[in-house]
Structure formats: structure tokens, C-alpha cells
N, C-alpha and C positions, 0 to 999 in steps of 0.2 A: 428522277424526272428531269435531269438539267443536262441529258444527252440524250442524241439518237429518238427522241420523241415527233421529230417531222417528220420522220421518214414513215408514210402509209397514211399521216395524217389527213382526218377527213378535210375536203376542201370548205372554207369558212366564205363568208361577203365578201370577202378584201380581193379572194383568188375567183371569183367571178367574175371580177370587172377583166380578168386575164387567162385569156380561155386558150389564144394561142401559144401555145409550148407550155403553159404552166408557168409563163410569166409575168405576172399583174402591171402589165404596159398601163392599161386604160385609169386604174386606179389612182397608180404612180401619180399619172401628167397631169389627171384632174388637182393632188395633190401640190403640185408643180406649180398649175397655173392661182391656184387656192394660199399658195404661200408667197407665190411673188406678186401679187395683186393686192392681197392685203398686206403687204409689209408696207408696200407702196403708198398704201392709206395710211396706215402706223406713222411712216417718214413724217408726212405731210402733219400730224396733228403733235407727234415727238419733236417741236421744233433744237429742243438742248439736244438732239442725239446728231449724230454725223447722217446726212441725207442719205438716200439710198442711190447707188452712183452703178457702175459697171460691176465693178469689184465685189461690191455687195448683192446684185443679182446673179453674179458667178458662184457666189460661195451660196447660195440658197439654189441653186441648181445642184451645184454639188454636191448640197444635202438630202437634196430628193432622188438623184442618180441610185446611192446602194438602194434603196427601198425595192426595184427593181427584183432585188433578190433576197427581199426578208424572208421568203416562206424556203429558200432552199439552204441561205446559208443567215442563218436571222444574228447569232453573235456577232460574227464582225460587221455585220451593219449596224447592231448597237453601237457599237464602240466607234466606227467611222461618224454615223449620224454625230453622235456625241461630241466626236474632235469638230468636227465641221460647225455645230452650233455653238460650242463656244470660240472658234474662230469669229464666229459671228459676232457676236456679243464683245469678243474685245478688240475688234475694228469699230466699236461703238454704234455699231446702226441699231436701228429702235426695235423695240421690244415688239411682239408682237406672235402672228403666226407661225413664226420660227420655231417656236416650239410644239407646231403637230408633228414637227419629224420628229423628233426625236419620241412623243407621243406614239405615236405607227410604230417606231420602231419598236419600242419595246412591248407593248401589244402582240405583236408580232412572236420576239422572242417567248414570251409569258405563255399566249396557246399555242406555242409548241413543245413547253415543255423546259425553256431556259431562264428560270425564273430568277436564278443567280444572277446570270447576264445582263439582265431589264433592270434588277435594282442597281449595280454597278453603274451601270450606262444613264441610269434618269440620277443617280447618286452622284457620281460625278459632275454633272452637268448642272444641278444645286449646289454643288462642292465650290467648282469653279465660277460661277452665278455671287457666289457670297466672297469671294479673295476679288473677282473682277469689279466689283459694286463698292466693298468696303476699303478694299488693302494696294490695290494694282491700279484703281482709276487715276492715281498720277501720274503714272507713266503711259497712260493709255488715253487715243483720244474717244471724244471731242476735247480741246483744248478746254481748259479751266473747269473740266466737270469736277462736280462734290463727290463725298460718298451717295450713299442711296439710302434711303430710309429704311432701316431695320425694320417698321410696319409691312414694307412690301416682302419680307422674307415669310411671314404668315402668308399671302394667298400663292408665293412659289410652292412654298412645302405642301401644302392642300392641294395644289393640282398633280405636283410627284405623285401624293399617296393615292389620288382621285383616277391615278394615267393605272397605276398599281392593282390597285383596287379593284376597277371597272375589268383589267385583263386579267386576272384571277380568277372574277365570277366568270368571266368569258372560259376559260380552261377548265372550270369545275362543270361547269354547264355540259361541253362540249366530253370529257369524262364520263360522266353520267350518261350521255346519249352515246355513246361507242359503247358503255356497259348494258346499257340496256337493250342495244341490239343486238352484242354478244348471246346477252342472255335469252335471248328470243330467238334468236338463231339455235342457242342452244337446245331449249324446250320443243322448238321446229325438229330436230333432230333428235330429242327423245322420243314426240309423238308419233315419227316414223320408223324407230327402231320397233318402238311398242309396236306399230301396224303390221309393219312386218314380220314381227315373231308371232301375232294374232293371226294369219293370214296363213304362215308356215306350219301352226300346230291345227289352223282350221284342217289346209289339207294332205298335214300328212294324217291324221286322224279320218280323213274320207276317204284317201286314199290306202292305206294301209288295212283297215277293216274291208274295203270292198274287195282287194284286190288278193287279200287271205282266202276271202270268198272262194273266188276266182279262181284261186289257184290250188283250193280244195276240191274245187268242181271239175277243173279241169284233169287231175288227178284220175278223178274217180270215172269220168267219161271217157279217157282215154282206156283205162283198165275193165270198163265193160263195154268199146265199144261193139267187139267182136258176139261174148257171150250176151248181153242183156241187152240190145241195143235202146228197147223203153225206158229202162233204167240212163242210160247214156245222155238220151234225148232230154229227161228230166233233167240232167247236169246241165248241161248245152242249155237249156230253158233259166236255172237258176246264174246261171253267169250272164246272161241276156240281162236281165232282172236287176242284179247287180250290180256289171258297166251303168246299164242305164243310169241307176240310182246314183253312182258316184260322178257321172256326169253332167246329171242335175246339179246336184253339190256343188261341183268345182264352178260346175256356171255361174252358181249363184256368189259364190267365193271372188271368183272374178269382174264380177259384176259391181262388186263392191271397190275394186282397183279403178274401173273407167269413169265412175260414178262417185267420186266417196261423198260426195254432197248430199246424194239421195240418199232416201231410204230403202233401206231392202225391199224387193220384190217379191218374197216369199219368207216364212217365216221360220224364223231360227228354229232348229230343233231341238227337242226339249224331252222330258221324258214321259212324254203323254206318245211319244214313240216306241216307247219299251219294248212294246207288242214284235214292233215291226226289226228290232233287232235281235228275240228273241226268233224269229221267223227265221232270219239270215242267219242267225248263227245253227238253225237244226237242219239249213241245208248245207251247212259244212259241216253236216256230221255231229254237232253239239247239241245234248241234251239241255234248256236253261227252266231252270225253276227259280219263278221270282216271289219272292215276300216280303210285304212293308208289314209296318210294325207304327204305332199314333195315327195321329188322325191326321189324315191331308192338308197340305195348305199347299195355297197358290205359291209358286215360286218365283223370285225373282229372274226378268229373264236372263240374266248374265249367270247368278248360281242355277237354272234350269239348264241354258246350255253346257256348261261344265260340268255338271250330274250325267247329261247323256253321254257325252264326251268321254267322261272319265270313267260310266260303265261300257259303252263302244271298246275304248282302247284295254280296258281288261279281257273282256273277252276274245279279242282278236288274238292277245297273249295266249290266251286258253287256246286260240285255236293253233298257233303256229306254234307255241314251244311246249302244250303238256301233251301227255299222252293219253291224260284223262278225256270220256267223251260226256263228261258230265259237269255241268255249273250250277253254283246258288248266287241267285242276287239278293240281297237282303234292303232294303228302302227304309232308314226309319227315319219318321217326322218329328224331331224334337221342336222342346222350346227353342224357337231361335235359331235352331242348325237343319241339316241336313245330314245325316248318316246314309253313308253307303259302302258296302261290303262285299266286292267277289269273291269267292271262292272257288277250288276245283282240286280234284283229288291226287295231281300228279300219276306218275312220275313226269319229270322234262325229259322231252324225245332229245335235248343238245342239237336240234336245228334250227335253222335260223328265219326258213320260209321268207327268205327276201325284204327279212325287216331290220330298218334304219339304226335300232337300241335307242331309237328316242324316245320310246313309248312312256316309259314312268317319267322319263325327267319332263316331257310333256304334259302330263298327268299334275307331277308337282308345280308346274308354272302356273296350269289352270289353277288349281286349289289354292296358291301362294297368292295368285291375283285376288281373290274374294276375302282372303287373311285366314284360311282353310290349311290343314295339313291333310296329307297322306303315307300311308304305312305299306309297303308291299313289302313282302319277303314267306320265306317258305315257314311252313307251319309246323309245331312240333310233334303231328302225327303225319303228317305226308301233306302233299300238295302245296298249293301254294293260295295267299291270301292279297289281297289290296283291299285296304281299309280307307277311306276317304272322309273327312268332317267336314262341312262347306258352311261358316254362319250365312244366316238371312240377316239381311239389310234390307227394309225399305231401300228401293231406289230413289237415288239421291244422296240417302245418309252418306255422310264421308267415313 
């Protein structure tokens, strides 16, 4: 963390006050005029220190100059701030505000990420603070100064660790708020991964059963239009029937894209529909016989629409890949589950009637989502089976 951590860093208080270019002018000057104002008071009550003359309002500008660029280049303005304050200090002038620079500065470095650099830099500058005060004050003026009393090295060290300390929490803080809106971003894009693949199996599941329809009826209207044309007509009538139905659906499918705040406008289907896909699938041709097995319970709506979903998208299999013209559905109500069973006699015609192959892995996502498996595969006497287990949850339960 003690490189390349500015760069994309989110902008903090300090780069507010600097909005043009990304260079905190406004902050700096306030800073600027905050350290040569009160050092100026300092002078005035510091009367043992060397007064505050040109020289010394030079080298405190000079020390607010890098600040200018702590948030692009924040190390060598530690280290500059640094040189410049103890310039400061062994030209003798009085103690005082001179030390928010170097205070900014390393703040600076710290929530960016140069946390090496900021102790170095406030390190030194206590280093040199204790050789300038004890060991160097004779060769440095004010004339005839003493040492300095070792008591005042206790409140220096306390504000190093306080300058430390304070930009630390500031970078753990600032941390934690990049992670957490990573992770919100992230969740943001799970919920819309989930929408979309909800969205994509609602219609290819409306779409794929209608259009099996569709395209059995269309078959067979073409092939009697000549001889049977009533017969024909009833085709033509069941494809009407059908678009319609699948365009409902999609409406409502889509309804939920412009909308997703509302609630649906019409109600999820479920399998209190059975009738009516039993219906659609004997005008493609398909005999279905359905049986449950326990006694009824209400279902939950999310395992209710997956139950029809998952008998819809077998039978639609039935219709486009067996050669069988006959189906069982089986419905049982256990403790706790939902059992469902297609069946159909085979043989596979080996065509594909214009479907995706998404059918079972779709089947499986529904059943995975409720914590449900399913089993499709051919049977050891012919045909082929999909077996589906869905538990019940109260909704809510996790």
C-alpha cells in the first residue's frame, strides 16, 4: 500500500477546496495565510526566539508551495515539507504553526497509501527537532539560546503519533468506503445478472413452447390445405390461439423491464394452468394425461411457477424431439416437496424443430434456484423421462 495508491483515489476535503485542475490552490493559501499569521503571533509572545523577519516568511511560503501537489506527487512533498521545517527551526524562529505543514503533508501521504513516507517525514522532523534543541543550539542562533527542556519532547512525540494516528483512521475509513461500494456495485451486478437470466428463461420458455405450437400447426395446415381445408382452418385457428397466448406472456415479461419497481399486472402462471397446456399440447398433436398423487397444498409462488415452467418445457421436448404422440404427467404433493414427472414413449425423431438446447439446462436453473434437482434422461424401456423434486418453503424462509 506504500505505491501507486493515488492514482483513482477517491477525492477526500482537502481536494475540494481544489476543484480547478485537480490542484488544491484554495486549501494550500488558506493554509498559507493560517501559518504565516500565526507564526507571527508565535514571534510576538516567543520573545528568546529570532523574530519573524523576511527570511523567515520566505521559508514558510516555501513550505506551503509543495502542498500544492500532495495528492499527485504526496512523497516528495513529505520530504521537501520536511527539509523546509527544519530549515525553519534552525534559523531559530519560534515554534508555532509551522508544523501543520508538515502535519498536511503527511496526512496526505498516509490516505494515499504512502504510509512509509509520512512516518520518515514527521520522523525526521522529531529527529532533527531533538539534535536542534539539545545538541546543535550552539552553533545555531538566537544568540546565547540553552538546550530546551526535555519535558517538551513528550507534547512533540504526541502530536507526530496524533498527525499518525488521525491519517490512518482517515485511510481505514476511506478503505472501507471504496470496499463497500465495490461490493455494492458488486451485488448491483449480481442482481442483474440473476434478472437477466430470470427474464431469459421466462421467454425462452414462452417462447419455445408456443412457437413448437406453431410450428406443428403450421405443418399440418399446410399439408391439408388442399384435401381437408376445415381441418386446415382449425390449424390456422390454433396458431392464432397461440401467438396470441405467447404474446401476452412476453408482454407481460417485458413489462417487468420498464417497470421493475411495480408489481405485475397479471399473474404469474402456475399450475392451476395445467388444463390449458394440456389443451396446447393436443393441438400439436399430443395426447397428455395428467395424475397427482397426496393431497394438495397451496404452492409457493416462485416453486408454483417453476412446476409449470418445468412441465411447459418437457412437454414442448415431447413435442419437437419424440416421435411419441403420447405423454404422462405425474404431480405428487409430498411432505415439504413438490414431485413432478414427464414421461413419453419415444422413439427421438433426431430433429431439432428450431429449439435452442436450452431447454433442460433451463429446467435445471429453475429447480437449482428453489434448492430442487432434476433428472432427465431416456428410460430403460424406451422413451424418455424428466423427473423434477422442488421443496416448499414458506415464502421468506431462507
Amino acid at each position: 500500500m506504500d505505491a501507486g495508491m493515488h492514482e483513482g483515489w477517491p477525492r477526500g476535503p482537502w481536494d475540494r477546496w481544489g476543484r480547478g485542475g485537480g490542484v488544491p490552490w484554495r486549501s494550500t493559501l488558506l493554509i498559507a495565510v493560517f501559518v504565516l499569521v500565526g507564526s507571527g503571533f508565535a514571534a510576538r509572545n516567543q520573545t528568546g526566539r529570532e523574530p519573524l523577519d523576511a527570511a523567515g516568511r520566505a521559508l514558510l511560503l516555501l513550505g506551503t508551495v509543495p502542498l500544492l501537489f500532495r495528492h499527485r506527487r504526496p512523497v516528495p512533498v513529505v520530504f521537501a515539507v520536511a527539509a523546509v521545517t527544519l530549515g525553519y527551526l534552525a534559523a531559530g524562529y519560534a515554534y508555532g504553526p509551522v508544523f501543520v505543514m508538515i502535519a498536511v503533508a503527511c496526512f496526505a501521504a498516509v490516505v494515499h497509501g504512502h504510509r512509509t513516507a509520512a512516518w520518515w517525514g514527521i520522523g525526521l522532523v522529531w529527529a532533527g527537532h531533538l539534535l536542534l534543541s539539545h545538541w546543535l543550539y550552539r552553533w545555531l542562533p538566537p544568540a546565547g539560546d540553552g538546550p530546551a527542556p526535555w519535558g517538551q519532547e513528550l507534547p512533540a512525540a504526541a502530536f507526530a503519533v496524533a498527525v499518525l494516528a488521525a491519517s490512518e483512521a482517515v485511510r481505514v475509513r476511506r478503505e472501507q468506503r471504496a470496499q463497500q461500494r465495490a461490493e455494492r456495485a458488486a451485488a448491483e451486478r449480481r442482481r442483474a445478472d440473476a434478472e437477466r437470466l430470470r427474464i431469459a428463461r421466462e421467454l425462452h420458455d414462452v417462447l419455445a413452447h408456443s412457437i413448437s405450437v406453431i410450428n406443428v400447426q403450421a405443418g399440418v395446415g399446410l399439408a391439408l390445405l388442399d384435401s381437408d381445408p376445415e381441418q386446415a382452418r382449425t390449424a390456422l385457428a390454433t396458431i392464432k390461439a397461440a401467438s396470441k397466448e405467447a404474446l401476452g406472456e412476453v408482454r407481460q415479461v417485458l413489462d417487468t423491464l420498464r417497470t421493475p419497481g411495480d408489481a405485475p399486472r397479471a399473474p404469474a402462471p402456475g399450475l392451476g394452468r395445467l388444463p390449458e397446456l394440456v389443451e396446447q399440447a393436443a393441438a400439436a398433436g399430443l395426447t397428455v394425461t395428467v395424475e397427482t398423487g397426496g393431497p394438495p397444498a397451496a404452492l409457493p409462488p416462485g416453486a408454483d411457477l417453476a412446476a409449470f415452467r418445468i412441465v411447459q418445457e418437457a412437454l414442448t421436448n415431447v413435442v419437437r424431439h419424440s416421435g411419441s404422440r403420447t405423454a404422462l404427467v405425474r404431480v405428487g404433493h409430498g411432505a415439504g416437496r413438490l414431485e413432478l414427472t414427464v414421461d413419453d414413449d419415444g422413439p427421438a425423431t433426431g430433429t431439432e424443430a428450431g429449439g435452442s438446447g436450452n431447454g433442460l439446462a433451463g429446467m435445471r436453473e429453475r429447480a437449482a434456484a428453489l434448492g430442487g434437482t432434476i433428472e432427465a434422461g431416456a428410460r430403460p424401456d424406451g422413451g424418455f423421462r424428466v423427473h423434477a423434486v422442488l421443496p416448499l418453503r414458506p415464502e421468506g424462509t431462507p
